[in-house]
Residue frames as qw, qx, qy, qz and C-alpha x, y, z in Angstrom:
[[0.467, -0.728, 0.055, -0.499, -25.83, -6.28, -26.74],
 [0.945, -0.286, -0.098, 0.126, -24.31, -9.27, -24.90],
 [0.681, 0.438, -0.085, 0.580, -20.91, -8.23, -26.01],
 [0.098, -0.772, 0.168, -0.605, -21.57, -4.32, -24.62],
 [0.755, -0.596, 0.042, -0.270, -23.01, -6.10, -21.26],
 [0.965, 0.010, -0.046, 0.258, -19.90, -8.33, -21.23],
 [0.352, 0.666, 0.034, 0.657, -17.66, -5.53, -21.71],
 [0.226, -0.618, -0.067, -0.750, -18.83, -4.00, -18.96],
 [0.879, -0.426, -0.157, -0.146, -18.95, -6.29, -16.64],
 [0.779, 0.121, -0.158, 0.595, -15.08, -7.16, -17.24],
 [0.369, 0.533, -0.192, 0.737, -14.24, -3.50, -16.81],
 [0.529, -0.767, -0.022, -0.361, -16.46, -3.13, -13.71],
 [0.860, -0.484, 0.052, 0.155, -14.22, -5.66, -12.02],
 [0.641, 0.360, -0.106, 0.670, -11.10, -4.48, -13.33],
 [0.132, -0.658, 0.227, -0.706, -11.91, -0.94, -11.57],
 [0.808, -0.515, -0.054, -0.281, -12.94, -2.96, -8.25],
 [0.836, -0.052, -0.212, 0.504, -9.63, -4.86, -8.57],
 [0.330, 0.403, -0.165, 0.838, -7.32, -1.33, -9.11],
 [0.298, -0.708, -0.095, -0.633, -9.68, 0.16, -6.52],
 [0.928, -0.324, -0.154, 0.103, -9.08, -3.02, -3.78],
 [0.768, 0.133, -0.016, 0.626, -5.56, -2.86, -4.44],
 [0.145, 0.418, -0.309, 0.842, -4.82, 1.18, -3.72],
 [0.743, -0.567, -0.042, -0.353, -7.20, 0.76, -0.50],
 [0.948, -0.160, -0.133, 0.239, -5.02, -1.76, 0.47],
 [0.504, 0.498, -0.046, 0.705, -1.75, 0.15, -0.74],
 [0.268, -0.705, -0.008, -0.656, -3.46, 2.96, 1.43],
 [0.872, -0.392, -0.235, -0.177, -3.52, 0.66, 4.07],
 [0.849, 0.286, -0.064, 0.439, -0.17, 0.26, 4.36],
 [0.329, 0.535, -0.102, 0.771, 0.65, 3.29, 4.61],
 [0.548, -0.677, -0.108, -0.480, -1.77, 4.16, 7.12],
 [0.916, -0.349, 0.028, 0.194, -0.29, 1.09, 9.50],
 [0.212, -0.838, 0.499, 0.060, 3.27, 2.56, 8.67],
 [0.931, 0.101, 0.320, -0.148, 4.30, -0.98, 6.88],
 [0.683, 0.638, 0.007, 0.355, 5.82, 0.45, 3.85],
 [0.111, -0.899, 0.423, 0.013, 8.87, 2.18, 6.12],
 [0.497, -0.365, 0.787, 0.000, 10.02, -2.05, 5.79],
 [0.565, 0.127, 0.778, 0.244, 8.43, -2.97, 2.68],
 [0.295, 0.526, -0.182, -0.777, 7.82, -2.31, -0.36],
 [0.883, 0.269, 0.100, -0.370, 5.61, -4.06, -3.38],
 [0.635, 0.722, -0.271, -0.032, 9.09, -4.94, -5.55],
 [0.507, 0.409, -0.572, 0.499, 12.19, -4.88, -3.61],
 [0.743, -0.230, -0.427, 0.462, 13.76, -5.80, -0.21],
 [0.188, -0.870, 0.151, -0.431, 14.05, -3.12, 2.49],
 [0.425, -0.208, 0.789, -0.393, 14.31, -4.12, 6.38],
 [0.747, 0.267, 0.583, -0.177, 11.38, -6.73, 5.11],
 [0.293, 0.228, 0.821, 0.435, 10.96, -8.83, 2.20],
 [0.321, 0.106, -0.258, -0.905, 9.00, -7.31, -0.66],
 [0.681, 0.134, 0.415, -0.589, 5.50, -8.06, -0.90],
 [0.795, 0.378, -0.461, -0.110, 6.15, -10.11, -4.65],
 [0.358, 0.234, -0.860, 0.278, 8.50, -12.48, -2.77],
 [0.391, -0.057, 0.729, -0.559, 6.29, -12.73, 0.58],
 [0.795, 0.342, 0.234, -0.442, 3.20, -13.77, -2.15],
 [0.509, 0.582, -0.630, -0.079, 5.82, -16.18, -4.12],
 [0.131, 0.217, -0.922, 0.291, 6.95, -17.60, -1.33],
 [0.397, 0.094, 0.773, -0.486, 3.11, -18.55, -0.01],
 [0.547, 0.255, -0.461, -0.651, 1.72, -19.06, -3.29],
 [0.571, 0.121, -0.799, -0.140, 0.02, -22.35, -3.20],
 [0.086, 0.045, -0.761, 0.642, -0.08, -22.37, 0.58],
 [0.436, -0.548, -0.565, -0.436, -3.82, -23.12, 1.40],
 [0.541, -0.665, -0.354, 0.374, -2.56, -21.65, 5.59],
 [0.539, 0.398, 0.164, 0.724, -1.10, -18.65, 4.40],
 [0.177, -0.776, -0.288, -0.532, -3.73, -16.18, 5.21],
 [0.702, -0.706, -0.096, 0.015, -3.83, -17.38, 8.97],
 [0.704, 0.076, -0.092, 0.700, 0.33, -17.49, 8.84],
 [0.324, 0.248, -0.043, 0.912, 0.63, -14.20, 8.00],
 [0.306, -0.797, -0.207, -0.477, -2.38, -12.42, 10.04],
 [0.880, -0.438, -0.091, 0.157, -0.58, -14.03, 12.79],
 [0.708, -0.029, -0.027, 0.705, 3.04, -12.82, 11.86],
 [0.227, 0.499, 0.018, 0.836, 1.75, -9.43, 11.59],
 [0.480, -0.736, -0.186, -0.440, -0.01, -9.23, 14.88],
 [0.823, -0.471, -0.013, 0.315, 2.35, -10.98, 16.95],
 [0.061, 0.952, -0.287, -0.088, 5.45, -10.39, 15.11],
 [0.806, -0.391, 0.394, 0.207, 8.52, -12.07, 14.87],
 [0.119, 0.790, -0.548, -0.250, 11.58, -13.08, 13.03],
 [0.428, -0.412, 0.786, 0.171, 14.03, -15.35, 11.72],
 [0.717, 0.385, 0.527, 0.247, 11.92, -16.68, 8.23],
 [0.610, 0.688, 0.002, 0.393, 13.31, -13.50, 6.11],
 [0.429, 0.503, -0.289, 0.692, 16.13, -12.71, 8.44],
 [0.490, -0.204, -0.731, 0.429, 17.24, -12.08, 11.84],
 [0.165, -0.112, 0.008, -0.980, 15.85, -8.24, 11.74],
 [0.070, 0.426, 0.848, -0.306, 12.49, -8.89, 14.13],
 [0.228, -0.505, -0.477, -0.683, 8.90, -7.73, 12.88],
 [0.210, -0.119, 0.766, -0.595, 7.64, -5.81, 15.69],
 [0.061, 0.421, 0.904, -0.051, 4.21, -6.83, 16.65],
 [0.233, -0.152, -0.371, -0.886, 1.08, -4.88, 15.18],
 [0.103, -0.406, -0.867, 0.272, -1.58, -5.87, 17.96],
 [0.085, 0.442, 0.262, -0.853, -3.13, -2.33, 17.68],
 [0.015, -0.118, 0.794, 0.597, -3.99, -3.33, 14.02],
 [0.749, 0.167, 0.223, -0.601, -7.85, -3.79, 13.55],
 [0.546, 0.063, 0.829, 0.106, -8.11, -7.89, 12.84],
 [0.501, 0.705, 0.501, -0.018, -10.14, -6.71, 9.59],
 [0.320, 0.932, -0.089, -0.144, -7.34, -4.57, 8.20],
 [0.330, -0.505, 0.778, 0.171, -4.70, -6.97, 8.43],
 [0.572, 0.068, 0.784, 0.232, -6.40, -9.60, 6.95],
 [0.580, 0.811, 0.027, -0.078, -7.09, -6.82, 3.78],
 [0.009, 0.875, -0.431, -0.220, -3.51, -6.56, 3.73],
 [0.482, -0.288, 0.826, 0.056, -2.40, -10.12, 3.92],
 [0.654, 0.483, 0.507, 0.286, -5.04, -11.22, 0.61],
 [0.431, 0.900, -0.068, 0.002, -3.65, -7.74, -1.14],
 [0.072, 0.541, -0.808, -0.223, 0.46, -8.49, -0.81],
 [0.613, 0.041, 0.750, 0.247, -0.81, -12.77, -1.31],
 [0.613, 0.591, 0.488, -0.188, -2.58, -11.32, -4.62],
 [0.024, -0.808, 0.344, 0.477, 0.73, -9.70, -5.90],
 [0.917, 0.313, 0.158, 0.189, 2.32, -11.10, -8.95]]
């Protein structure tokens, strides 16, 4: 029985993860995000695997990037400016910012 319960438990959070993660994805889209990024590869913006690479480890990350996506700005992946995203609800940015740090 442990085993079943154990089972189960793993797979609940596995769906919760894949569920987090297209919410997030969804997000994105919604906010118009993905016309400059994408999860994999370089557009206008860095890809979300390189933006979570490059803050991996960072324990200021979160606040970094809620901040670069509300304000905006430029010059750490190139001179091509991010506008600002001030219309953004403060509680859907910072889903976005732990779903591209949580990329691998």
């Amino acid at each position: 029985m442990k085993t079943l319960a154990t089972c189960l438990f793993i797979s609940a959070g596995v769906l919760a993860s894949a569920s987090n993660a297209l919410a997030s994805e969804a997000l994105a889209k919604k906010y118009n995000c993905l016309a400059c990024h994408t999860v994999d590869k370089k557009i206008i913006g860095p890809a979300y695997k390189d933006v979570a690479t490059k803050y991996k480890g960072d324990a200021g990350a979160e606040t970094k990037l809620i901040s670069k996506i509300k304000k905006g700005g430029a010059g750490v992946w190139g001179q091509i400016p991010m506008p600002p995203n001030a219309t953004v609800p403060d509680a859907d940015v910072k889903t976005l910012v732990n779903w591209v740090l949580s990329l691998k």
